[in-house]
N, C-alpha and C positions, 0 to 999 in steps of 0.2 A: 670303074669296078668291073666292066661286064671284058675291058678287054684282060684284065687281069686273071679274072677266074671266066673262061670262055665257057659255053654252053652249060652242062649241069655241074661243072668242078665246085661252085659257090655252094652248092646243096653239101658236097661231099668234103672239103674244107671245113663246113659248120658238123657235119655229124663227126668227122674225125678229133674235133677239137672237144666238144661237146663230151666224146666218149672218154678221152683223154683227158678231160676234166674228173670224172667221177673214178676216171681209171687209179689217178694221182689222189684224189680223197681215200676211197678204199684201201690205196698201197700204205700210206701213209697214218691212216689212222687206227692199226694196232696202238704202234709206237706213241699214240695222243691216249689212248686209253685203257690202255695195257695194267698199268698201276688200277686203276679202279677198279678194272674189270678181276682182275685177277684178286682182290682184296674181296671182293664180292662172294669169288667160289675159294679161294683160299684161306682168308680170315687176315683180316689187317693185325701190322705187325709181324706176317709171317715171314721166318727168314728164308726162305727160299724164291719170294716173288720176282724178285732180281732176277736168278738165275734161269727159272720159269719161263722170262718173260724175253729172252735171250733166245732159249729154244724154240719157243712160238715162233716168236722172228724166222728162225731160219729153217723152221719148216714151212713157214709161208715161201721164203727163199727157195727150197727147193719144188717147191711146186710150181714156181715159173719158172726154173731152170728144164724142167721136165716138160710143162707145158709151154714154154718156147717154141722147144722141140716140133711138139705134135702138133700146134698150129700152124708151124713155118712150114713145115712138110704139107699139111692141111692144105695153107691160103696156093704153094705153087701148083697142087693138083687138081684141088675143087673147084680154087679162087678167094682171093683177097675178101669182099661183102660177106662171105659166111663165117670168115674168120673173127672179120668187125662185130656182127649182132651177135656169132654165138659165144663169144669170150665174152662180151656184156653178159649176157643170160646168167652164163654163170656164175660170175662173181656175183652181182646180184644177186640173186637166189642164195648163193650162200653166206653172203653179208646180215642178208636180214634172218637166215637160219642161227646167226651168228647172237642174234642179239638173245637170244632165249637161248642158250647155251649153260648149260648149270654143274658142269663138270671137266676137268682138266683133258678128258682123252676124247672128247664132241668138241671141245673147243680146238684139241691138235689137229683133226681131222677137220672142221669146217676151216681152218686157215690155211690147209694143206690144200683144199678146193679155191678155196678163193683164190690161192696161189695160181695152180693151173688156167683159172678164167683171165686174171691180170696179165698172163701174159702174152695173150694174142692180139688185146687191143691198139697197143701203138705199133708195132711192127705193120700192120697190115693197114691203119689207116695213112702212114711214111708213105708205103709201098704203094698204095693209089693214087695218091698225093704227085710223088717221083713220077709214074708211070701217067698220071692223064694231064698236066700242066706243062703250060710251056718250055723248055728247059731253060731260059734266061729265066724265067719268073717262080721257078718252081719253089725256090727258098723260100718265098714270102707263105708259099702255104704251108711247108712245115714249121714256119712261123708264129704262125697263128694258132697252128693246133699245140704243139709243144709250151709257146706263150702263157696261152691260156691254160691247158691243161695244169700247170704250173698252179694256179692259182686254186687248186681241187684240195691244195693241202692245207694252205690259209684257213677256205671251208669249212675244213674236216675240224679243225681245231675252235673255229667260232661256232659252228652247230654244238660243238661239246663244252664248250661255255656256256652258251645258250639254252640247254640243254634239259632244264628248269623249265624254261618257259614254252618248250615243246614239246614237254612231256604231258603238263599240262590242259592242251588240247587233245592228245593222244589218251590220255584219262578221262577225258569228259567223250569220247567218242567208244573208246572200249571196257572202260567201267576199270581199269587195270593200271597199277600204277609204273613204272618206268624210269633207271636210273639213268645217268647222265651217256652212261655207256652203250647200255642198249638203244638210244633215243642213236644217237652217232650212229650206230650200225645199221637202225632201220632207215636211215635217212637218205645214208648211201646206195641201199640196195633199192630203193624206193627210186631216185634218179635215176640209177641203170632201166628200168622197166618202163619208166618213162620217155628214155629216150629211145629204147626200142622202136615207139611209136612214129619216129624221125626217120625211121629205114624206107619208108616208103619212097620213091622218087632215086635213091642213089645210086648212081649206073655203078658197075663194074668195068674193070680195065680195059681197056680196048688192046693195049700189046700182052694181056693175060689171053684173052678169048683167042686171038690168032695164034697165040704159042700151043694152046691147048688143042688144036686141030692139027696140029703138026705130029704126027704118030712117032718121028724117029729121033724126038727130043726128049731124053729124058728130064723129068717134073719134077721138083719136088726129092730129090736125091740129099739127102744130107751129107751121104759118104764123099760124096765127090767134093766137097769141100778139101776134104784130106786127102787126095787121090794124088793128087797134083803138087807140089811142094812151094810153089809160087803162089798159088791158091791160097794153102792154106797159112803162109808166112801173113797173108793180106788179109784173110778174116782173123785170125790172131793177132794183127795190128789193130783193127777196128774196135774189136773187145778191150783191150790195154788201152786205146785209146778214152774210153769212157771210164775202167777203174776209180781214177780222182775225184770222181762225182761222189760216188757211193763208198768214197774213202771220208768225204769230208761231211754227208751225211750220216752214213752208219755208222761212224764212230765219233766225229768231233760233235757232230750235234745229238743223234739221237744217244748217247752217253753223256747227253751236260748235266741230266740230274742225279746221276750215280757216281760218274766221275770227274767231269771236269767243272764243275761250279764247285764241289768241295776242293780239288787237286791245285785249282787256282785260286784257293779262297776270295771267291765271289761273294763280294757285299751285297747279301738278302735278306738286309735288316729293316727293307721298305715294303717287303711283299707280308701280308698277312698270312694266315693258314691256309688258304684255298690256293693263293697265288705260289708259296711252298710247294704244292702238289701239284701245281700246274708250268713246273718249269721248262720241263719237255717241249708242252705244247706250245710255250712260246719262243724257245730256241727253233722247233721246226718251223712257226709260223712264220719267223723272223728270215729262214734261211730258203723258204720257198716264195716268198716275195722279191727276196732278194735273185734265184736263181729265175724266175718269170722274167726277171729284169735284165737281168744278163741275158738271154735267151731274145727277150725282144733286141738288145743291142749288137747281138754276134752275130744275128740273122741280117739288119741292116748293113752292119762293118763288112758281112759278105757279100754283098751285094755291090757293095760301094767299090771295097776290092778286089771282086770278082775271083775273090779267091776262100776255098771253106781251112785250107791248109795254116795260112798264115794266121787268120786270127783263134782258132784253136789253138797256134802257141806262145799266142801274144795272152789267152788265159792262163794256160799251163802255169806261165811266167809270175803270174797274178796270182795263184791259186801259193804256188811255191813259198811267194812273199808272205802273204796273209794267212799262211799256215805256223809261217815262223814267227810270227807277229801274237798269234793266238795262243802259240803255246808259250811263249817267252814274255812277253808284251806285255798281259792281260792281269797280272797277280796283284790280286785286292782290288778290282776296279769294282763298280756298280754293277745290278744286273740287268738295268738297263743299259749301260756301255757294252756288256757281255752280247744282248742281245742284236747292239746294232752290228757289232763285231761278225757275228751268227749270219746278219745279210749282208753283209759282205763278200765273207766265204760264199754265203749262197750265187753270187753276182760273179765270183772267180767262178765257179764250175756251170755259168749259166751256155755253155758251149756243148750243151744235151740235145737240143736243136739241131747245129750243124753233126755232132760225132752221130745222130743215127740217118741226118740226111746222109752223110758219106759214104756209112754203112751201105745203104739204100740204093748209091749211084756206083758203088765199085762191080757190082756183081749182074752177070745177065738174067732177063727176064724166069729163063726156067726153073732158078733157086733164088731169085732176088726176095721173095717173100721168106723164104726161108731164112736169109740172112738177117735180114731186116727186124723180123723178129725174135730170132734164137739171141741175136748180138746184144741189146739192150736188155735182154732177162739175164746172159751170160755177164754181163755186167753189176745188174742187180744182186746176180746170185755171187760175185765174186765175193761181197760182205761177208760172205759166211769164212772164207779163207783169210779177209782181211782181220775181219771182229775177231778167229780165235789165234791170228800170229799176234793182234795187239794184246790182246787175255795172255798169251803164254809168256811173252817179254815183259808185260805188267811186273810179272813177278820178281823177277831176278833187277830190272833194269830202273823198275818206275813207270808209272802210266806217263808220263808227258816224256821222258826217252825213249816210249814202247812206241805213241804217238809219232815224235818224228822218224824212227828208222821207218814204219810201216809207211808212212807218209811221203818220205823219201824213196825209197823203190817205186811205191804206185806215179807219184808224178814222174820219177826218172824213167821207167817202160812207157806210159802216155807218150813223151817227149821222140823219143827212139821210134814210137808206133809212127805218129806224126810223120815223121821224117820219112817214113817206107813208103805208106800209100800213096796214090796218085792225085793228085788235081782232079775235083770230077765238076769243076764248077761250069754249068752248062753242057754236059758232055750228053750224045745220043744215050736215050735209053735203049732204043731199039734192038738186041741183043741176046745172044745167048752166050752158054757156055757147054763146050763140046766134053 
């Protein structure tokens, strides 16, 4: 273990994985309690919760797209450690501001904050990761944190089952009672401040501190992405290369209760009335178990092959199959069959690991944080463009047509991205960019 993670890397491995853990509950659990919560300030029954809950999404959305931005610019100037603890702070803070929320325009605004807090945390714990671990060895720690972190949605979905019985103690300690929603939100945000506690001991970069004494390097430059036309072909590969992710969550999963458990008439004549209302939560829970899992096997596969290039398109190829499968495949099955189907897909797009190590290893130290983190929000935030091209073709074409064209383009750019960037398996970090 100790020649694996040398000197404090072990400390910074567990707090990057650790943050990434609650970073992935948080992200994730709108989408697990979005119906309740908004039934709560809207009124159950209401026809517009749908719609509602659509927009919340992707104002959360752009809040990491936004705050990408200004932490990746942040972590190359100030440094990656303040990136890590202050993006916890915030979404924290505004998770559990989230749960006492009793109106639709404090609930757009605290999702629009949480947004900005979510998206410093894995960009900059990548970026530490890359930058203080061996370069043969370095996959296995974004390994671990992306692995794990993985599992923060699982979480988010059994606290809010659970949700009864922790509210329970939460009532006997504050005299106040607490729905299944709010119990989730304080839970989340309760983790984050906890692992705050964890920052003690985590060095900082060692090729961050030396670049930072360098006066005639510019830090932290966003533009210069785009300045260069080679550049920025290769950070616009990076981005395209992760889409498929957040194609086969934002829309094939987190839409299985609106639309594709009806569109495929999915047999849910075994779920009683809670398990009705709880279809969501266990399509995500189903497809984030499954993508930890792909994540633990891409990380190995590349190591084994020493390549991050090939088995990213040996998913692609996987993702492709098992999208055609889902939409064509699956008509009248159980929903338990639906949901193993759900880890599945999750296990095709589990190559989230290697697309933001790559991220991480294309670009030099003085905007690597930058990239590192703008890439995976830019990612994230791409659902907003994916979710309304499949809404507008919904219309005219059918949602399971709308499905596979959007589905089709996202994997076909992945595939093409793939193909541009470089090889970065064990490649020096040491590095800048002029």
């Amino acid at each position: 273990m100790k020649s694996l993670f040398p000197g404090r890397s072990l400390l910074l491995v567990v707090v990057a994985a650790l943050g990434y853990f609650v970073d992935i509950y948080d992200l994730v659990l709108f989408n697990v309690v979005k119906r309740e919560s908004l039934e709560a300030i809207m009124g159950v029954g209401h026809p517009g919760i749908t719609e509602m809950g659509v927009d919340l999404f992707n104002i959360q959305m752009l809040g990491m797209l936004l705050g990408g931005i200004l932490w990746g610019v942040w972590g190359d100037k100030k440094g990656r450690l303040t990136v890590l603890f202050g993006s916890i702070l915030l979404y924290s803070a505004a998770n559990i501001a989230n749960a006492f929320t009793t109106d639709l325009t404090t609930y757009a605004l605290v999702r629009f904050i949480a947004g900005l807090g979510l998206a410093g945390e894995l960009g900059a714990g990548i970026t530490l990761i890359t930058e203080t671990m061996p370069r043969e060895k370095r996959g296995y720690g974004t390994m671990i944190v992306v692995v794990f972190g993985a599992l923060g949605a699982v979480f988010a979905d059994e606290v809010y089952s659970q949700g009864q019985r922790i509210g329970l103690l939460l009532t006997d300690v504050t005299g106040h009672e607490f729905m299944n929603w709010q119990i989730a939100y304080i839970v989340g945000g309760t983790m984050g401040l906890l692992l705050l506690l964890m920052r003690v001991g985590a060095m900082e970069s060692g090729l961050f501190a030396t670049v930072k004494e360098k006066a005639n390097v510019r830090k932290g430059d966003f533009w210069m992405l785009f300045r260069d036309r080679d550049r920025f072909l290769t950070y616009l590969s990076c981005i395209l290369i992760g889409v498929p992710v957040w194609y086969v969550i934002g829309v094939l999963v987190n839409l299985s209760q609106d639309v594709f458990v009806p569109e495929l008439n999915i047999d849910i004549s075994a779920l009683d009335d809670d398990g009705k209302k709880h279809i969501n939560g266990m399509a995500i829970r189903y497809a984030y178990i499954g993508l930890s899992l792909g994540d633990l096997l891409s990380a190995l596969l590349s190591q084994v092959f020493r390549s991050r290039k090939k088995v990213i398109m040996g998913y692609l190829f996987s993702n492709l199959i098992l999208t055609l499968i889902f939409l064509f495949g699956m008509d009248g099955v159980t929903i338990s069959t639906y949901n193993w189907m759900c880890l599945l897909l999750g296990m095709a797009t589990g190559y989230w690991v290697l697309f933001v190590t790559v991220a991480s290893e294309q670009f030099g130290t003085n905007i690597r944080s930058t990239v590192a983190t703008t890439t995976p929000n830019f990612v994230r935030g791409s659902v907003i463009p994916v979710t309304l091209a499949f809404t507008y073709l919904a219309t005219p074409v059918g949602s399971i047509t709308s499905a596979l064209m959007v589905g089709l383009v996202c994997i076909g750019l992945a595939m093409w991205a793939t193909f541009r960037v470089k090889e970065t398996f064990s490649t020096d970090m040491d590095f800048v960019e002029e």
